[in-house]
N, CA and C of each residue as an Amber inpcrd file, in Angstrom:
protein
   486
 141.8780000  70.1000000 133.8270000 142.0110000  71.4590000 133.3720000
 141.6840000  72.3580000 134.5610000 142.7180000  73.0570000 134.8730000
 142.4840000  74.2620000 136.0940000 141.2840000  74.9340000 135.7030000
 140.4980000  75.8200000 136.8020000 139.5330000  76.6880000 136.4340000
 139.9310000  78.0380000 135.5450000 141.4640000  78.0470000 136.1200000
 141.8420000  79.4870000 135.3480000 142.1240000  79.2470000 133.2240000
 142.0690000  77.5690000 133.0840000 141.9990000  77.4020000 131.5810000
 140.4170000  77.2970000 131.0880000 139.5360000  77.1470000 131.7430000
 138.2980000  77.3180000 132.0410000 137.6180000  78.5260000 131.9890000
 137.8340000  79.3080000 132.2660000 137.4880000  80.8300000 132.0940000
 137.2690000  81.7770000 131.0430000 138.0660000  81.2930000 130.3290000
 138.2940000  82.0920000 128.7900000 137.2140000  81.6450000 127.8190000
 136.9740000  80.0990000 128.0550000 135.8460000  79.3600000 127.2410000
 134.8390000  80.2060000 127.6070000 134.6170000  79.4340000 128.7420000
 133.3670000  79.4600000 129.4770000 132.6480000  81.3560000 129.1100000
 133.5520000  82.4060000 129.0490000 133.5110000  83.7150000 128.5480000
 133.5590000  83.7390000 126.7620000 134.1930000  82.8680000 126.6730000
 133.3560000  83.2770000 124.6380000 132.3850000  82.3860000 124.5600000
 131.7520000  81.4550000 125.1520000 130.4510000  81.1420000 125.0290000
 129.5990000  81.6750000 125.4080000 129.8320000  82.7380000 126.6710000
 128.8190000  83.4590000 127.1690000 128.2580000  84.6530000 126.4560000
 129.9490000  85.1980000 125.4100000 129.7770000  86.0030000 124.4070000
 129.4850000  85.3170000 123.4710000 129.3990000  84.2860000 122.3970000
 128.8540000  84.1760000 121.4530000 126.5970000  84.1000000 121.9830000
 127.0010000  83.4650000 122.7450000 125.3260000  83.5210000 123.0770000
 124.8910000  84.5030000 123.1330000 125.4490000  85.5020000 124.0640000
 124.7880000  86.8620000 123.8110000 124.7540000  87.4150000 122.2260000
 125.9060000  87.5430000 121.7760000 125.8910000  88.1370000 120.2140000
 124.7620000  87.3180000 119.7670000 124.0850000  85.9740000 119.9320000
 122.9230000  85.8480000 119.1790000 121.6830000  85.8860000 119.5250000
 121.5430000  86.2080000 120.7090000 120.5840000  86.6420000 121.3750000
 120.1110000  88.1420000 120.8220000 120.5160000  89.5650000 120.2170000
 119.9840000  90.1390000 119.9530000 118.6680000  90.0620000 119.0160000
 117.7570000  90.9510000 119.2630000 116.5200000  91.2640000 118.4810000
 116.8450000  91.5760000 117.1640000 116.7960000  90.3690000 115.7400000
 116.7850000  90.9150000 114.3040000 115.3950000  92.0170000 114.0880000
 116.0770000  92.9500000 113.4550000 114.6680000  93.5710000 112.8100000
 113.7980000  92.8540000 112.1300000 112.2010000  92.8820000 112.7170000
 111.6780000  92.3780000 111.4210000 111.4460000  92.6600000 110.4930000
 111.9290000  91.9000000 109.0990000 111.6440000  92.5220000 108.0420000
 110.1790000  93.2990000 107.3690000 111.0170000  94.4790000 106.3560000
 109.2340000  95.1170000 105.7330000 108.5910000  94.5160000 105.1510000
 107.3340000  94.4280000 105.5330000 106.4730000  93.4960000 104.7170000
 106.4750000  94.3710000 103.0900000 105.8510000  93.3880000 102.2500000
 105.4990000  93.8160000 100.8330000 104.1830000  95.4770000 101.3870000
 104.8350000  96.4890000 100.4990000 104.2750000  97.8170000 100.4270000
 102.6820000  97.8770000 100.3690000 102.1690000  96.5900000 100.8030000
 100.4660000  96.1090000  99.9080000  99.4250000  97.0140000  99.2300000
  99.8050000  98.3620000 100.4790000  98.6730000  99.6800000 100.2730000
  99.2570000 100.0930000  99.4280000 100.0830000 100.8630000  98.7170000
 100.8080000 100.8720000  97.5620000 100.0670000 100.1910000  96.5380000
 100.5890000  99.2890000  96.2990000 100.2910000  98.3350000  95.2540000
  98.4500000  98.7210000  95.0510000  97.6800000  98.8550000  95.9330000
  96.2360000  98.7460000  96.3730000  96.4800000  99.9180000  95.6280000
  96.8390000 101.2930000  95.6840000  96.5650000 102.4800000  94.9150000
  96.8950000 102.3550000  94.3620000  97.7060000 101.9650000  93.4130000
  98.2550000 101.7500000  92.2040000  96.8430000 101.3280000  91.2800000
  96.6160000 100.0190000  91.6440000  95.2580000 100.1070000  91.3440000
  93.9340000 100.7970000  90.9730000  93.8100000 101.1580000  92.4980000
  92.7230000 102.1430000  92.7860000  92.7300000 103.1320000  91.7240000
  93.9530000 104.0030000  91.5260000  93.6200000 104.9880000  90.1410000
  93.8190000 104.4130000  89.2390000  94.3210000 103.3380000  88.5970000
  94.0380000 102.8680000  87.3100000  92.5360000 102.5360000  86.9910000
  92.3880000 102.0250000  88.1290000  90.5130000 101.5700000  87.8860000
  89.6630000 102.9800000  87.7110000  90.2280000 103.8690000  88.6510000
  89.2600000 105.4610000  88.3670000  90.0540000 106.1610000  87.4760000
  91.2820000 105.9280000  87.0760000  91.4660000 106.4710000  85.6470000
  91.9480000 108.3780000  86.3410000  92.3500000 107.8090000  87.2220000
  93.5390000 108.9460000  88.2420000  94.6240000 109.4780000  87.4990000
  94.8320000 110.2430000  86.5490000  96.0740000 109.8450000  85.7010000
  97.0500000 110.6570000  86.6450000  96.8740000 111.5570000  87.9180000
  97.8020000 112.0410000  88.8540000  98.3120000 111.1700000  90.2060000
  97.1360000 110.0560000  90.4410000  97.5950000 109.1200000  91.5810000
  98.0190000 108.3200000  90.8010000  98.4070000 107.7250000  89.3110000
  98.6520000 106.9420000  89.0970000 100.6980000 107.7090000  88.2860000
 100.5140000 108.3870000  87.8920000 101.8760000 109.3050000  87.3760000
 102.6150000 108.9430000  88.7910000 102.1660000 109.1220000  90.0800000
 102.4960000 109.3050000  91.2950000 103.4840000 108.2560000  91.8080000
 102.6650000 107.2580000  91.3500000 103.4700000 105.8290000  91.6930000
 105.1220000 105.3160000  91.3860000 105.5630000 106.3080000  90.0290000
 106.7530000 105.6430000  89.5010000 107.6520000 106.6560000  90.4050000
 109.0370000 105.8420000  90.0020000 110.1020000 106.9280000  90.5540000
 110.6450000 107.4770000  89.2960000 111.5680000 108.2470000  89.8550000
 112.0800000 108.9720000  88.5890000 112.5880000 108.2490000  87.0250000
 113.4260000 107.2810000  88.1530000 114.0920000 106.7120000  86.7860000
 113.6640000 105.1670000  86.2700000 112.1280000 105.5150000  87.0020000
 111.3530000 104.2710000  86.5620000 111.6120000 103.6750000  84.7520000
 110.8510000 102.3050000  84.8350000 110.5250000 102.1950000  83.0810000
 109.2460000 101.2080000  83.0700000 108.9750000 101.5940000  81.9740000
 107.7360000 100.5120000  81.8930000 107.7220000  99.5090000  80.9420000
 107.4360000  98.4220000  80.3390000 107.7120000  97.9100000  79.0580000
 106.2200000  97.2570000  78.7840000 105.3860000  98.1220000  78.0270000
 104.3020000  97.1160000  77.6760000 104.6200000  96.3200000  76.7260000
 103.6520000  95.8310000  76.5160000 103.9930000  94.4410000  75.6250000
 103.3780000  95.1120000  73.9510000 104.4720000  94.7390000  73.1070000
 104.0370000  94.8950000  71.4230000 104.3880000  96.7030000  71.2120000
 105.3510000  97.2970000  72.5760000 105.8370000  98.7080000  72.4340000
 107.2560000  98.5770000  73.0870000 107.8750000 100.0800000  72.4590000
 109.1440000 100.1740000  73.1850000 109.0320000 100.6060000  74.6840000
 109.8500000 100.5510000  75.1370000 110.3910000 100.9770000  76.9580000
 109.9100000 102.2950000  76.8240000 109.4020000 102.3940000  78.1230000
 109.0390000 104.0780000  78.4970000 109.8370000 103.8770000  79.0710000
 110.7430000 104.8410000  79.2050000 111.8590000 105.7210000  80.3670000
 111.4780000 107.0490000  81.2110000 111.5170000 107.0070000  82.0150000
 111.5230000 108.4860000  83.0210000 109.9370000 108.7130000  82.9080000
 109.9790000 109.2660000  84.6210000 108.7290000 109.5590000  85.0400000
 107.9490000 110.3780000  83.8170000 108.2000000 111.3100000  83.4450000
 107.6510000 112.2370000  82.4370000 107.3510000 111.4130000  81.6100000
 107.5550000 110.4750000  81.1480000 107.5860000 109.6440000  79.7590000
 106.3410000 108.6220000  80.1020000 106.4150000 108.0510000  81.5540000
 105.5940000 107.5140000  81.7020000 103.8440000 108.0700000  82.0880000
 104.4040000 109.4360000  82.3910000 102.8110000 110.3720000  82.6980000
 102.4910000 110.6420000  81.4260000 102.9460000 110.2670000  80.0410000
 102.0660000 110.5150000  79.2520000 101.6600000 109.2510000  78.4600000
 102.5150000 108.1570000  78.9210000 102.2340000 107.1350000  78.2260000
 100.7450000 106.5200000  78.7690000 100.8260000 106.8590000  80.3970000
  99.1210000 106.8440000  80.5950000  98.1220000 107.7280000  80.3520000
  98.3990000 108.4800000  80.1190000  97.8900000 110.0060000  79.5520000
  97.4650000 109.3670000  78.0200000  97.7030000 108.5410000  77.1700000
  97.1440000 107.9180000  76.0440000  96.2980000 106.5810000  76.4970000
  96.3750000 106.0500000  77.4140000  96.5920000 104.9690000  77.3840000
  94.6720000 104.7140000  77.6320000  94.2110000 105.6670000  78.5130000
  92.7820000 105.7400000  78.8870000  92.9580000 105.4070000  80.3690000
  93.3510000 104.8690000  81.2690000  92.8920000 104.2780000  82.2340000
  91.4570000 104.7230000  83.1200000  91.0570000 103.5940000  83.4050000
  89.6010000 103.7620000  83.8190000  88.7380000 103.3080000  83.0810000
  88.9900000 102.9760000  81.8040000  87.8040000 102.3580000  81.1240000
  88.4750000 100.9800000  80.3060000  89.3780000 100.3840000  81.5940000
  89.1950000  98.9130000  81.9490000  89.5870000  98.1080000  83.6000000
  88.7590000  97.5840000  83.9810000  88.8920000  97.2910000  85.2150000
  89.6980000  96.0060000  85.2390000  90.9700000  96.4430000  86.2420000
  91.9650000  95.2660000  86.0650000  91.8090000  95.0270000  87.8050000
  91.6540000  93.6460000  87.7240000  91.6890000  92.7310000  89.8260000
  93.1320000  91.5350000  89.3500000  93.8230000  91.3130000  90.1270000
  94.6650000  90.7260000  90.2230000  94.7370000  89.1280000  91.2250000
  95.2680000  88.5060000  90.5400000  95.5620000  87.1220000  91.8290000
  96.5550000  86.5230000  91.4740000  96.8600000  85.7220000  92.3780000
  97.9460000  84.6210000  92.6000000  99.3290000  85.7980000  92.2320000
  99.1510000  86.5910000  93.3970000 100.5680000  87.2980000  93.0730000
 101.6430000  86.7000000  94.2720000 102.7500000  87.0980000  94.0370000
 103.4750000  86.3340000  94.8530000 104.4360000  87.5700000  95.0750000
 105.1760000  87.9330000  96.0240000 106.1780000  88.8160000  96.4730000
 107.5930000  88.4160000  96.9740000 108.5700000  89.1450000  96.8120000
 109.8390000  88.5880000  97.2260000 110.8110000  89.7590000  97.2700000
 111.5250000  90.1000000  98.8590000 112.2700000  91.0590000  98.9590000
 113.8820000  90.8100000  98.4780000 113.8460000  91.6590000  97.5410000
 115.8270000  91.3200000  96.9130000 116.5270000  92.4150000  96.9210000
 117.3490000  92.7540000  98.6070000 117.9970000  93.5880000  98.8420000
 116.7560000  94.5990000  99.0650000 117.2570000  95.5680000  98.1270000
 116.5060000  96.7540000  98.5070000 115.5560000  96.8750000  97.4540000
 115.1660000  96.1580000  97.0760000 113.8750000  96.0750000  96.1710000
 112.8130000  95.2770000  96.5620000 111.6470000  95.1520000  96.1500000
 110.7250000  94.2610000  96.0920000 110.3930000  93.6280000  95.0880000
 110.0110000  92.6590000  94.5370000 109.6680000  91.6000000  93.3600000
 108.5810000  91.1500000  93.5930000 107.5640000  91.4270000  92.6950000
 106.1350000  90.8400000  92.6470000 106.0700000  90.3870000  91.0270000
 105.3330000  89.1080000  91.2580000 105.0770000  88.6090000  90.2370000
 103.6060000  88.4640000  89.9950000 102.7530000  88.3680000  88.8510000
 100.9610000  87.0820000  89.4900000 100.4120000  87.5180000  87.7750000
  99.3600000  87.1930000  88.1860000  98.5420000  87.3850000  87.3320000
  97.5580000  88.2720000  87.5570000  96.2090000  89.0980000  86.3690000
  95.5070000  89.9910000  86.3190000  94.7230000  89.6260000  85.2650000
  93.4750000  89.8010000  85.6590000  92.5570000  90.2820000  84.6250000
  91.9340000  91.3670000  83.8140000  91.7620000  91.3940000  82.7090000
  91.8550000  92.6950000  82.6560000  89.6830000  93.2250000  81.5700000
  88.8480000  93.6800000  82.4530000  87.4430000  93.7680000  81.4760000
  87.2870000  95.3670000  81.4020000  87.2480000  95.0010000  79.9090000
  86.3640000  95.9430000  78.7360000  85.0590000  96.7820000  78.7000000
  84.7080000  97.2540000  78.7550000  83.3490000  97.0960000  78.9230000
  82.7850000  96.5710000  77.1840000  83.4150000  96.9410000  76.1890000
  82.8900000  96.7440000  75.1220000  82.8810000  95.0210000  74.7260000
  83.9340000  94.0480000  75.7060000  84.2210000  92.8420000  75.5890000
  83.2050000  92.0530000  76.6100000  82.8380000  90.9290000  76.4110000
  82.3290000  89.6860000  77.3590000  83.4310000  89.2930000  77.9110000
  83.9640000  88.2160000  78.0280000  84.7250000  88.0710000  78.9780000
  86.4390000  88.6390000  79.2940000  86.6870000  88.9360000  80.5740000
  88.0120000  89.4640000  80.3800000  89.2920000  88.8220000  80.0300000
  90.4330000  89.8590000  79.7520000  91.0710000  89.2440000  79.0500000
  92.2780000  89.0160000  80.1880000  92.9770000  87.8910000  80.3110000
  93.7070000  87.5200000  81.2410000  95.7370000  87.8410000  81.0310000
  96.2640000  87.9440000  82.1530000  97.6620000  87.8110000  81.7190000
  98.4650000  88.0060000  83.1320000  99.6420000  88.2860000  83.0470000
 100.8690000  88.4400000  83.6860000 101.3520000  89.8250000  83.6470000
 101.9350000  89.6210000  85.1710000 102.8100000  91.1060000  85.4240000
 104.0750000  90.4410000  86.2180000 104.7470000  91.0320000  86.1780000
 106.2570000  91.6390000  87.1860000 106.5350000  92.9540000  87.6350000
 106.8520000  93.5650000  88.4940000 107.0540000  94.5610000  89.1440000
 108.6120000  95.0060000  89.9090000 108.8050000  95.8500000  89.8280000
 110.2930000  95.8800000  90.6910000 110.0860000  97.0060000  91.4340000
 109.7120000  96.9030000  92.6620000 109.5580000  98.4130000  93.2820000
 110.4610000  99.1330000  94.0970000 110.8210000  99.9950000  94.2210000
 112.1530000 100.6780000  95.3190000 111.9390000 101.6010000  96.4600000
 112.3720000 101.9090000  97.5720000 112.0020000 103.5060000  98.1720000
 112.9190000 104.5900000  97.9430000 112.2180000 105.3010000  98.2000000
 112.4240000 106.7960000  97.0110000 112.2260000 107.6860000  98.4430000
 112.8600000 108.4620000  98.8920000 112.1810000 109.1570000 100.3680000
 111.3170000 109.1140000 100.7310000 111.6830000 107.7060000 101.4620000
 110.7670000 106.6270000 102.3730000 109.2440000 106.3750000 101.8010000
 109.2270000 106.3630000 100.2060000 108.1940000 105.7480000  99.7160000
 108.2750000 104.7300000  98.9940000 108.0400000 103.8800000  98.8160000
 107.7090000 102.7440000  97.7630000 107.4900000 103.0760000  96.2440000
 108.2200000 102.8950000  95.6350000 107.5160000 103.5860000  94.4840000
 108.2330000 102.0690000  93.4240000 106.7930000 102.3580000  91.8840000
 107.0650000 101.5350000  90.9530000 108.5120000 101.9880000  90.2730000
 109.6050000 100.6670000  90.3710000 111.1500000 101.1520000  89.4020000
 110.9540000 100.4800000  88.4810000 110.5690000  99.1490000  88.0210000
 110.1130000  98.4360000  86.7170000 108.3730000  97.7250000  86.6860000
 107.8130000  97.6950000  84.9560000 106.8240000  97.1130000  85.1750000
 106.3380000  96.7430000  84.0660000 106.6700000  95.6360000  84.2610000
 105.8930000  95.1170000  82.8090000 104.9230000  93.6980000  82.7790000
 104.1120000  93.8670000  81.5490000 102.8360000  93.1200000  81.6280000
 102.9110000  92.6160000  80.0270000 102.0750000  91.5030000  80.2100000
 101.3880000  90.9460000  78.6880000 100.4570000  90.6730000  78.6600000
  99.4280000  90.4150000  77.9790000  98.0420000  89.3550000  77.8290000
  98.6390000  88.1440000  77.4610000  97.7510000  87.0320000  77.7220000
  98.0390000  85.4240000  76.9570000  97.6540000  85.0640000  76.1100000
  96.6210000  86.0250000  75.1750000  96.2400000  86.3240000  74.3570000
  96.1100000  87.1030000  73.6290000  96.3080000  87.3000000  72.2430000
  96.6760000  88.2990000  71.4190000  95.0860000  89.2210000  71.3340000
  95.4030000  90.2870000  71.2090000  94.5530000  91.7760000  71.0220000
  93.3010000  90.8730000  70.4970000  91.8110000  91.4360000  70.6080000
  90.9910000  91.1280000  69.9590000  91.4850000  91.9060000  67.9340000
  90.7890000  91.2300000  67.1930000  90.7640000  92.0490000  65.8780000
  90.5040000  93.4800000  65.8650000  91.1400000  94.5440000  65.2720000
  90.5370000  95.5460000  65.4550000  90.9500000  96.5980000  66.4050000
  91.6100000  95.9520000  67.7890000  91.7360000  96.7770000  68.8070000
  93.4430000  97.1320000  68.6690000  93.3100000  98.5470000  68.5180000
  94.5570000  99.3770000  68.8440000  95.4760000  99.3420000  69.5830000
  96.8720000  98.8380000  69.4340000  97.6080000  99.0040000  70.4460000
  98.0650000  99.3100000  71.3350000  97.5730000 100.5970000  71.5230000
  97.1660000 101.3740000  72.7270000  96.9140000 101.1000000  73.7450000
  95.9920000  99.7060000  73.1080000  94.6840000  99.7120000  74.5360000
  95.4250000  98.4380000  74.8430000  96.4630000  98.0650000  74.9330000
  97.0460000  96.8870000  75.1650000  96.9210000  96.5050000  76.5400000
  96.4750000  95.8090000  77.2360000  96.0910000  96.1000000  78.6770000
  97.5540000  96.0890000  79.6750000  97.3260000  96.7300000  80.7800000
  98.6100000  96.7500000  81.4990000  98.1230000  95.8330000  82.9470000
  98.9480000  95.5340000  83.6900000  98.8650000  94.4010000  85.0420000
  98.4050000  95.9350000  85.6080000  97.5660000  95.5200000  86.8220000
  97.3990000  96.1180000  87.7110000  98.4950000  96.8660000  88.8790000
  99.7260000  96.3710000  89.0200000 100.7870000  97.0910000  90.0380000
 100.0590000  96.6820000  91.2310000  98.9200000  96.5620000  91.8870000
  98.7030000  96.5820000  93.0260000  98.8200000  95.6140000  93.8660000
């Protein structure tokens, strides 16, 4: 093979190598501080850092109620709900970026003060950015155990978000 049939290769290998040689962006990590305030005012019972968190056309679905729709809907659904007078810590959460969302899954505990031990369960999360913030787009939670006797639906506990 002449050098001049040689040339053409030898030049799209030099171009495919380069084309993969560029720097991928690294991807965004999970929003963590986010999630951490999300928290933070549920535990202090923030009902403005915590309204804060959803996006507009967020929803929420507690468990044993219908769907909250739209931010407004959801600032009052915590606006009943009490937050702050139950302290929810979270573990074994797990995260996963899909497209332009984030996916968190785990578990939470959730104590009473009027109860001995807390009561345990599950969350999912779907979070989005909203001008360049992170914000909660879905969220829903259950206990693994049904309500103590007595206790109002209301107080149905929610996952932590954080």
């Amino acid at each position: 093979m002449s050098s001049n049939h040689r040339a053409p290769w030898v030049v799209l290998l030099a171009l495919a190598w380069l084309a993969g040689c560029g720097k991928a962006a690294a991807p965004e990590p999970f929003p963590q501080s986010t999630a951490d305030a999300w928290l933070g005012a549920f535990n202090s019972g923030d009902l403005v850092g915590l309204g804060i968190m959803y996006s507009e056309d967020a929803e929420i679905l507690p468990p044993d109620q219908p769907i909250v729709a739209g931010h407004a809907a959801i600032e009052t659904f915590w606006q009943t709900f009490n937050p702050g007078e139950v302290r929810i810590a979270v573990s074994e959460v797990d995260s996963e970026r899909l497209g332009e969302y984030w996916f968190r899954e785990g578990t939470y505990s959730a104590k009473y003060a009027e109860e001995g031990e807390p009561r345990i369960g599950k969350f999912i999360e779907l979070w989005k950015k909203a001008d360049g913030n992170w914000l909660l787009y879905r969220h829903m939670w259950s206990p693994n155990a049904p309500r103590p006797a007595g206790m109002p639906a209301a107080a149905a506990t929610p996952d932590e978000s954080a």
